[in-house]
C-alpha positions as CSV (number, residue, x, y, z in Angstrom):
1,X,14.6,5.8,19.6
2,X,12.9,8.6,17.4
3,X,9.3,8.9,17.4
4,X,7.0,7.6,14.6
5,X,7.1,11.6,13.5
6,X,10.2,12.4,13.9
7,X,11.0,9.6,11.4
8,X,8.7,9.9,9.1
9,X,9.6,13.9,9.2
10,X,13.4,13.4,8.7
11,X,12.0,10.5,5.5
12,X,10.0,12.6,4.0
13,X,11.6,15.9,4.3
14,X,14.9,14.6,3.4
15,X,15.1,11.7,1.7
16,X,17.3,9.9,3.6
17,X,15.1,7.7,5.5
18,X,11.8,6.6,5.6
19,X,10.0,5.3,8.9
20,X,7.6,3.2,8.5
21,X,5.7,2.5,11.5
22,X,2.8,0.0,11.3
23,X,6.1,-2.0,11.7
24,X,6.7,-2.1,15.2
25,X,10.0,-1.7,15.8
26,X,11.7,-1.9,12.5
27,X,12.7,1.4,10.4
28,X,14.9,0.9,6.8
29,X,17.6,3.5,5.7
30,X,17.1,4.5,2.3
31,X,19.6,5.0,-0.5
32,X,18.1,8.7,-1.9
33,X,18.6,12.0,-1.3
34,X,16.6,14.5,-2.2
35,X,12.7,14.9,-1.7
36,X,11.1,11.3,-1.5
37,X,7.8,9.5,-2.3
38,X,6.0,7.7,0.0
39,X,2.6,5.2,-1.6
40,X,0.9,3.1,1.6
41,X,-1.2,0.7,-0.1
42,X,-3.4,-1.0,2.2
43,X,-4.1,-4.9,1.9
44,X,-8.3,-4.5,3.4
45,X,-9.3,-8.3,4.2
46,X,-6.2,-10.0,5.9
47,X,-4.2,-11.0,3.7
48,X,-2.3,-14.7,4.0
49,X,1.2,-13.5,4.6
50,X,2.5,-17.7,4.4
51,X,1.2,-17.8,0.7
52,X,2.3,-14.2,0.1
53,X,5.7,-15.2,1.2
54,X,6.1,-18.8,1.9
55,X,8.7,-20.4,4.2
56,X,9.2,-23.3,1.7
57,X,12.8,-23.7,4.0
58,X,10.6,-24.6,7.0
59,X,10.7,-28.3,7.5
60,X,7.0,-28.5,9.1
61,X,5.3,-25.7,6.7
62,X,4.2,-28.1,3.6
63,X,2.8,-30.3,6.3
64,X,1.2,-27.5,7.9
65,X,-0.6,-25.7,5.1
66,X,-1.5,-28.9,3.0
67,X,-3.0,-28.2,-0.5
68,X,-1.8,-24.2,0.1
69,X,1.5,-25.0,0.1
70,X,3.6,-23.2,-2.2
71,X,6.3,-25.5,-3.8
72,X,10.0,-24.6,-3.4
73,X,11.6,-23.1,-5.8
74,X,12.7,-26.4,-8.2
75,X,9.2,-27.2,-8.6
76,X,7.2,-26.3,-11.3
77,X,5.0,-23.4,-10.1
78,X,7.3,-23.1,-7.0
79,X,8.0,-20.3,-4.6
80,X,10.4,-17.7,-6.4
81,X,13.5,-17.9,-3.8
82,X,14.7,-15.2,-1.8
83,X,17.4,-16.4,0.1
84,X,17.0,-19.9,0.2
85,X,14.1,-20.3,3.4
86,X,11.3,-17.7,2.1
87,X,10.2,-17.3,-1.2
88,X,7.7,-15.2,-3.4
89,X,4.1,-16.0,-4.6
90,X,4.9,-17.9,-7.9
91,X,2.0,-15.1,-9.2
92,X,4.7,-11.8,-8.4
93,X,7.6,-12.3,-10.9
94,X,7.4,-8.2,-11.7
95,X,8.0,-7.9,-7.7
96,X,10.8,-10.3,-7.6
97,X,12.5,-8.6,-10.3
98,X,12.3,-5.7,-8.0
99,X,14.3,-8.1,-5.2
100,X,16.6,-8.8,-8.0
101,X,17.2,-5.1,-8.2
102,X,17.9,-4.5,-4.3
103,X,14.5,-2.9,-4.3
104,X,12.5,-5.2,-1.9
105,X,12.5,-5.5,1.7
106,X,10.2,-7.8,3.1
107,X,9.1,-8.4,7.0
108,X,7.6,-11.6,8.0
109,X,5.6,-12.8,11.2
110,X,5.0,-8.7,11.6
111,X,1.7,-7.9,13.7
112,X,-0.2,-4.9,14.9
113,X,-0.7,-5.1,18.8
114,X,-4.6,-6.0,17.8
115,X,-5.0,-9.3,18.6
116,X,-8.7,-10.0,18.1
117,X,-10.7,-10.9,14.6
118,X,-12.8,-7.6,13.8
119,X,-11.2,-6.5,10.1
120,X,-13.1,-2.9,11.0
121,X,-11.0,-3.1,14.4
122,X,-7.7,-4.4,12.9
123,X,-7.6,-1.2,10.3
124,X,-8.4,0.9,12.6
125,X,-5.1,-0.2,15.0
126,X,-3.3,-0.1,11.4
127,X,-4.4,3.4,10.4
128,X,-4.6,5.4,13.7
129,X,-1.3,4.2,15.0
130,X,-2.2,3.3,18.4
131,X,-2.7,0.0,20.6
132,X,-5.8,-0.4,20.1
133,X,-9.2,0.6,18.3
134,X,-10.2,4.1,17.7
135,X,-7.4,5.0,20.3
136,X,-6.8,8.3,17.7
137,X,-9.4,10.0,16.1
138,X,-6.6,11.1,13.6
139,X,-4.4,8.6,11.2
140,X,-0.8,8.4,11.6
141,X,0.5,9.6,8.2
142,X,-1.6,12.5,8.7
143,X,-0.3,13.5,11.9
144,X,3.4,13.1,10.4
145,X,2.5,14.9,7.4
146,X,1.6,17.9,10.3
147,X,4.6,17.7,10.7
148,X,6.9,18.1,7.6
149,X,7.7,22.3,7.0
150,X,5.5,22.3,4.0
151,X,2.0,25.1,3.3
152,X,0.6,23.0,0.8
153,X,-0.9,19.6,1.0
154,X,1.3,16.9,0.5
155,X,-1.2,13.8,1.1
156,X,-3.5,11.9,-1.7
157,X,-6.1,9.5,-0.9
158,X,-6.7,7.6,-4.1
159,X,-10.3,6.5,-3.8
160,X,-13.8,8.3,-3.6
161,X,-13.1,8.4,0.8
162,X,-10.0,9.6,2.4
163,X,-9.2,6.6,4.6
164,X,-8.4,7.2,8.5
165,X,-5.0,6.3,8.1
166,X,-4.8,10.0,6.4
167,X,-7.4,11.7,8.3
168,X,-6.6,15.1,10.5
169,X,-5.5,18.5,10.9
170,X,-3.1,18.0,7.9
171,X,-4.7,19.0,4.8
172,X,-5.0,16.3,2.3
173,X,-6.3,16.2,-1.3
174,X,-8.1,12.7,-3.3
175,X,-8.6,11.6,-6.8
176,X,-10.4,9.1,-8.0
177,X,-11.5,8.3,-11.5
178,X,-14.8,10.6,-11.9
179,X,-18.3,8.9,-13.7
180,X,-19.2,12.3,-14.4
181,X,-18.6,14.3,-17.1
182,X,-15.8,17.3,-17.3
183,X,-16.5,19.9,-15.3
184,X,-16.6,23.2,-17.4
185,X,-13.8,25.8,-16.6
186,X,-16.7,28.7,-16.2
187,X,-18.7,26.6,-14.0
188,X,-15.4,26.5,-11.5
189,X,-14.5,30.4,-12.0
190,X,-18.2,30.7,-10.4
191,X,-17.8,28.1,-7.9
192,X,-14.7,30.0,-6.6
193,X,-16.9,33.4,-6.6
194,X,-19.3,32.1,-4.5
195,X,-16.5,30.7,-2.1
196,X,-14.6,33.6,-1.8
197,X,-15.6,34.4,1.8
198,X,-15.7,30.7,2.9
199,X,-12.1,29.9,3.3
200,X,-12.4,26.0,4.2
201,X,-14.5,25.6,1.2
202,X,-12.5,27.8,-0.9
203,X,-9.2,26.0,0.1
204,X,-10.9,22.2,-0.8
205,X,-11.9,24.1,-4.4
206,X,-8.2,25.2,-4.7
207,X,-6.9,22.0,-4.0
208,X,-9.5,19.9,-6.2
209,X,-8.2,22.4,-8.9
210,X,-4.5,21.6,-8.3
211,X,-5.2,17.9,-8.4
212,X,-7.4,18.1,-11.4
213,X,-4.5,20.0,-13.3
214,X,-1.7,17.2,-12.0
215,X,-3.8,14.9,-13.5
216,X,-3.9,16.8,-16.9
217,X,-0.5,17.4,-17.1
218,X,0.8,13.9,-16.1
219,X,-1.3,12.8,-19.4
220,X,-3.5,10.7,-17.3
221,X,-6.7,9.8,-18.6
222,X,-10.0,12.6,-18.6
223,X,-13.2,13.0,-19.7
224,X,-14.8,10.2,-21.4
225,X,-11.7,7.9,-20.8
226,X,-12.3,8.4,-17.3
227,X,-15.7,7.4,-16.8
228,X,-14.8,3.8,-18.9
229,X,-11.6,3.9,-16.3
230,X,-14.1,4.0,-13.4
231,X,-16.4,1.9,-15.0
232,X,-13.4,-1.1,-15.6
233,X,-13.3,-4.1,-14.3
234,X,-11.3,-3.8,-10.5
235,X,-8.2,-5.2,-11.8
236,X,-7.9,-2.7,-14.8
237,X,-9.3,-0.3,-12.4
238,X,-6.5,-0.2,-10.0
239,X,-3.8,-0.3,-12.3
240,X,-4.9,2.8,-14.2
241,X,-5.4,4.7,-10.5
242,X,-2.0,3.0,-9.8
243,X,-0.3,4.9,-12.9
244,X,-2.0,8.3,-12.6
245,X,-0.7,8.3,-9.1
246,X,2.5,7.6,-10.1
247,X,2.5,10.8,-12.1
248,X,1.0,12.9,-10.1
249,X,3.5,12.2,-7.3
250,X,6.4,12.4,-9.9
251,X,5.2,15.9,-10.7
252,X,7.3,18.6,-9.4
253,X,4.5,20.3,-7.5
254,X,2.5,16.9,-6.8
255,X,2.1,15.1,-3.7
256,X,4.6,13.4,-1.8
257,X,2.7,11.1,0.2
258,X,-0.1,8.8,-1.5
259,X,-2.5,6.3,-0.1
260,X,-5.1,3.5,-2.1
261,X,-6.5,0.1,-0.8
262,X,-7.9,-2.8,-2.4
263,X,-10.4,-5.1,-0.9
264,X,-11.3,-8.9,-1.3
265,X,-8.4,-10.3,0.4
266,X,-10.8,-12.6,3.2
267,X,-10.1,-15.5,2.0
268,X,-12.3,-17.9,3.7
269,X,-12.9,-20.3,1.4
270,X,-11.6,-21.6,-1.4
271,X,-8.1,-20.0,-1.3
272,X,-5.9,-21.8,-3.5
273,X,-2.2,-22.2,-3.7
274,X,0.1,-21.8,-6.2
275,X,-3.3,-21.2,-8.6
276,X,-6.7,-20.1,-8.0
277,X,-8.7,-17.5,-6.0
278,X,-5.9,-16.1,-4.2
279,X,-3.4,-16.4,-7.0
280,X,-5.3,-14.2,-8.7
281,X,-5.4,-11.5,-6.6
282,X,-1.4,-11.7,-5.7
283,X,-0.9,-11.2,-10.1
284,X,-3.7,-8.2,-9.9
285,X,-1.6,-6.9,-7.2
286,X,2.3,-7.4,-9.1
287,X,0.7,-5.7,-11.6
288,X,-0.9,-2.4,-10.1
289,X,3.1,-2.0,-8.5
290,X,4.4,-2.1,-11.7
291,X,2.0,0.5,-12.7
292,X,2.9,2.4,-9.8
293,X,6.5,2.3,-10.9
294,X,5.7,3.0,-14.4
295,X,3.7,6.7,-13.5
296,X,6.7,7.7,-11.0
297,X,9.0,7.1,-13.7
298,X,12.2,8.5,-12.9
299,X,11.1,9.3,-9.1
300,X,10.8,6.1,-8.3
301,X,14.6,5.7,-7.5
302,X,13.5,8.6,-4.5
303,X,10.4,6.3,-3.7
304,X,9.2,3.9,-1.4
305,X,5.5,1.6,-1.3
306,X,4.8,-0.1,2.1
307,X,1.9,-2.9,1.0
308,X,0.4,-4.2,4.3
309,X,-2.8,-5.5,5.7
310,X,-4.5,-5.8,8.9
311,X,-3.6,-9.3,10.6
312,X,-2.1,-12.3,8.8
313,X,-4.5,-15.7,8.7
314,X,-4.6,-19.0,10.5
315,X,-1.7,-21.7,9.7
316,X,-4.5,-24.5,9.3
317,X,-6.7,-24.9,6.5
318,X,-10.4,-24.7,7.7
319,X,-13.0,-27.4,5.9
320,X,-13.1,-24.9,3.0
321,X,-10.0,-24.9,1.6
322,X,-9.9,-21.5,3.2
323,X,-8.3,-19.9,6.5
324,X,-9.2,-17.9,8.9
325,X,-8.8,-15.2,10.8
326,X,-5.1,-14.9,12.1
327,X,-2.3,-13.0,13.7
328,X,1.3,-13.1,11.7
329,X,0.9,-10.8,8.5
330,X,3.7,-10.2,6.3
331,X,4.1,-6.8,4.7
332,X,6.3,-5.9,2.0
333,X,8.8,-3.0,1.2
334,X,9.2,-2.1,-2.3
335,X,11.1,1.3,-4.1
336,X,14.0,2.3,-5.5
337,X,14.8,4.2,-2.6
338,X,15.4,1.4,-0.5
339,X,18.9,-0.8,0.7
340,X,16.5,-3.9,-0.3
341,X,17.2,-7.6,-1.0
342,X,16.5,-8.5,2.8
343,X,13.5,-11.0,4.4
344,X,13.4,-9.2,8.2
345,X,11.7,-11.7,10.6
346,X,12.1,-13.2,13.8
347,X,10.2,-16.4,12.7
348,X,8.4,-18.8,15.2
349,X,8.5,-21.6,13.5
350,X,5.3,-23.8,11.6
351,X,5.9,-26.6,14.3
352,X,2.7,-27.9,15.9
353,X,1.7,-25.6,19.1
């Protein structure tokens, strides 16, 4: 079998597959040629993968999940069927559209080899690629953007950090809307005379610069328009991020590979079903990929998003109408460079253990 690399490098480089390996085991053959996108957008809480996706075919699973089940798909605020046992969050009908199009793959009952209940543990298998906690000091997609034959960076962080899963010896460039006002062009023309004999500063001033201009010229937001983007509530916030990284990675000297996370997905308490706290989240979410495919534009038929998260959550519902930390996660596959319309999983069954 070909190492997480030397998929990812024959993905990215080529365009005719992408290897995504916080999958164990599973790899997807894409339709594109040509050079491809890659977005990882990364789930930070555990999300519930059995309301994300629900089994409504499983004979034990309304039983199971009790006021979180989803309906099937005849019901009034049902699952949106897939292929007759799993469905979609009645809260993603911009996604399923995507499934409609071939354009969605998803994998079910999917783990990381973690199999405690630290979230800071459980993304820290995800990102560094390993068995098990801070077993790589470097993230995956970094070390497979090492090694695609390209000089210039071809990784974005979309956030104020540059998350592990992109940290290393690859260089890397981030954006994230700015609360500060426009920088002015003869304050940077100094900046780079005073950095003219530092080349690891110089080179993070160079890049800053590139990204700064991809974001002007995709017609993405600046200045004042920024600092109210910045300033937005988190939904608004993460589709406008979503959009402008959609055309910056469109662009024909932009980035090929992108990553940006959202938080708030412990749900604990109060969780919800079909509506409510989770619910929510899940429409935030269908939203921010269809500004994603928006910004990309006509790249998006050589593009690929893996949405994942760290470990799935409990079967049971605890006393707060909640659950808890889990194993089983589902993640999904969504682009136009995929062979989608598939549900992968080896399911276990929602029988009592």
């Amino acid at each position: 079998m070909a190492s997480r690399r030397d998929f990812l490098r024959m993905g990215l480089g080529s365009g005719v597959a992408l290897g995504l390996a916080t999958l164990p085991g599973v790899s997807f053959a894409a339709r594109a040629s040509g050079d491809a996108r890659l977005v990882v957008m990364i789930l930070r809480g555990a999300l519930d993968g059995l309301s994300l996706v629900p089994p409504f075919g499983d004979g034990d699973y309304a039983a199971a999940r009790g006021p979180l089940a989803i309906g099937p798909p005849r019901e009034p605020k049902g699952a949106l069927d897939l292929d007759g046992f799993f469905g979609l969050h009645p809260a993603l009908p911009q996604l399923y559209e995507r499934w409609r199009a071939r354009e969605l793959i998803v994998v079910h009952a999917t783990a990381s080899p973690y199999r405690e209940r630290s979230h800071f543990d459980g993304q820290n298998v995800l990102e560094n690629g390993g068995d098990r906690p801070s077993g790589a000091a470097s993230g995956w997609l970094n070390r497979a953007l090492g090694a695609l034959p390209s000089p210039r960076a071809d990784g974005l962080a979309l956030g104020q950090n540059v998350p592990l899963i992109l940290r290393g010896p690859a260089p890397v460039g981030s954006w994230a809307p700015s609360l500060l006002p426009e920088v002015e062009p003869e304050l940077v023309t100094r900046l780079r005379d005073l950095y003219s004999n530092d080349a690891p500063l110089a080179a993070r001033l160079d890049e800053a610069s590139r990204i700064g201009a991809l974001v002007d010229e995709g017609g993405a937001p600046s200045g004042v328009a920024q600092q109210k983007m910045a300033r937005a509530g988190n939904g608004a916030r993460l589709r406008a991020i979503a959009e402008t990284a959609g055309r910056m990675l469109a662009a024909a000297d932009g980035p090929r590979v992108a990553v940006m996370d959202a938080g708030g997905w412990d749900t604990h308490a109060g969780e919800g079903g079909a509506e409510g706290q989770l619910a929510g989240r899940l429409r935030t979410l269908d939203e921010v990929l269809a500004a994603l495919r928006g910004g990309l534009g006509d790249a998006w038929a050589r593009s690929a998003v893996l949405v994942c998260t760290e470990f799935g959550r409990t079967v049971e519902v605890n006393g707060t109408r909640g659950t808890d930390h889990g194993t089983g996660a589902a993640a999904l596959l969504v682009g136009g460079a995929l062979a989608g319309g598939r549900v992968l999983a080896d399911w276990p069954g929602l029988a009592p253990r």
